[in-house]
N, C-alpha and C positions, 0 to 999 in steps of 0.2 A: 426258529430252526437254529440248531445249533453252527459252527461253523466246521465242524466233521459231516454234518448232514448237508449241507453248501457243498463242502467242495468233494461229498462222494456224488449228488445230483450235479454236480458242473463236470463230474467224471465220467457221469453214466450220459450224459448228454454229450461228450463229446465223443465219446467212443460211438454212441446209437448213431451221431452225424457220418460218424466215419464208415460204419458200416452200409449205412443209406449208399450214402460216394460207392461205395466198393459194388454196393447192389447192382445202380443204376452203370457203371465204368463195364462192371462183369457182363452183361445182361445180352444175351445173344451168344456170347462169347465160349460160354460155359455149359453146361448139364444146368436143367432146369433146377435141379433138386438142390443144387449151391446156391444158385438166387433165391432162393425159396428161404432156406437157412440161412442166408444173409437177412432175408426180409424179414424173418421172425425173430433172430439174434436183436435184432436192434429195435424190433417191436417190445421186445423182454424189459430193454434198457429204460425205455420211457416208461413202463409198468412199475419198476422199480421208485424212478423219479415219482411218480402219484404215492404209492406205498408211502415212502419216506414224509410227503407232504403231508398224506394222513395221518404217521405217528405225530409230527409237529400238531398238527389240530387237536390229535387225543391227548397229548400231554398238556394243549391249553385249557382242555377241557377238567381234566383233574385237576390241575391246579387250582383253578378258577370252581370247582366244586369245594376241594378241599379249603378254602379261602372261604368260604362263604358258611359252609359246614363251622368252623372254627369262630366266625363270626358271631353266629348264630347260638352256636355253644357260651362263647363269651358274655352277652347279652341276657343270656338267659339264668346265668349267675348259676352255670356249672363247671366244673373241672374240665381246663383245657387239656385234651390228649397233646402234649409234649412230650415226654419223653414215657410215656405207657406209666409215670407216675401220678396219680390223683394233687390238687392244689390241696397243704396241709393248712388248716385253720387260719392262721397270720397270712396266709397269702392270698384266701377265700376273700376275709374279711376285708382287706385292703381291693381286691378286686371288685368287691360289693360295691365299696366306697365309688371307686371310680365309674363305674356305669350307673349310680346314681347319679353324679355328680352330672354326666351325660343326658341321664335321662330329662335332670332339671333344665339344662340348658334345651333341651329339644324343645320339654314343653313350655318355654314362655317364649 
């Protein structure tokens, strides 16, 4: 999780606490329909908090796909997608080189 994605869930957390306080302080006190809105205000807030948690998950998740994808691509002694340009011949060949050279050490 980034530290923008921390301290807007440390925001949405402290606001959701605040308005819980405000709920239960109000509660009697007021129109039904203001607790009510308080209670679902700050239920919104923790939904937010999950949301965010799950971007950080999906962004681990691509990563760790695209990582593996790249991997796999490397190994397999094809052109890595860096920069949407194909490996030109001297840099195939020199990469050839190197995942044999890996391959040997694996197999003995």
């Amino acid at each position: 999780m980034t530290r923008g994605s921390r301290g807007l869930c440390g925001l949405y957390l402290l606001v959701a606490a605040w308005l819980a306080w405000c709920t239960f302080a109000t509660f009697g006190d007021v129109y039904t329909w203001v607790t009510l809105i308080n209670a679902a205000a700050s239920l919104v807030l923790i939904i937010a908090v999950i949301r965010e948690t799950v971007i950080r998950d999906e962004r681990r998740t691509v990563g760790r796909l695209v990582e593996e994808a790249t991997r796999r691509t490397a190994w397999e002694g094809e052109p890595l997608p860096a920069d949407g340009d194909p490996l030109d011949e001297e840099e195939q060949a020199a990469f050839g080189e190197i995942a044999e050279h890996f391959d040997d050490r694996s197999a003995a």
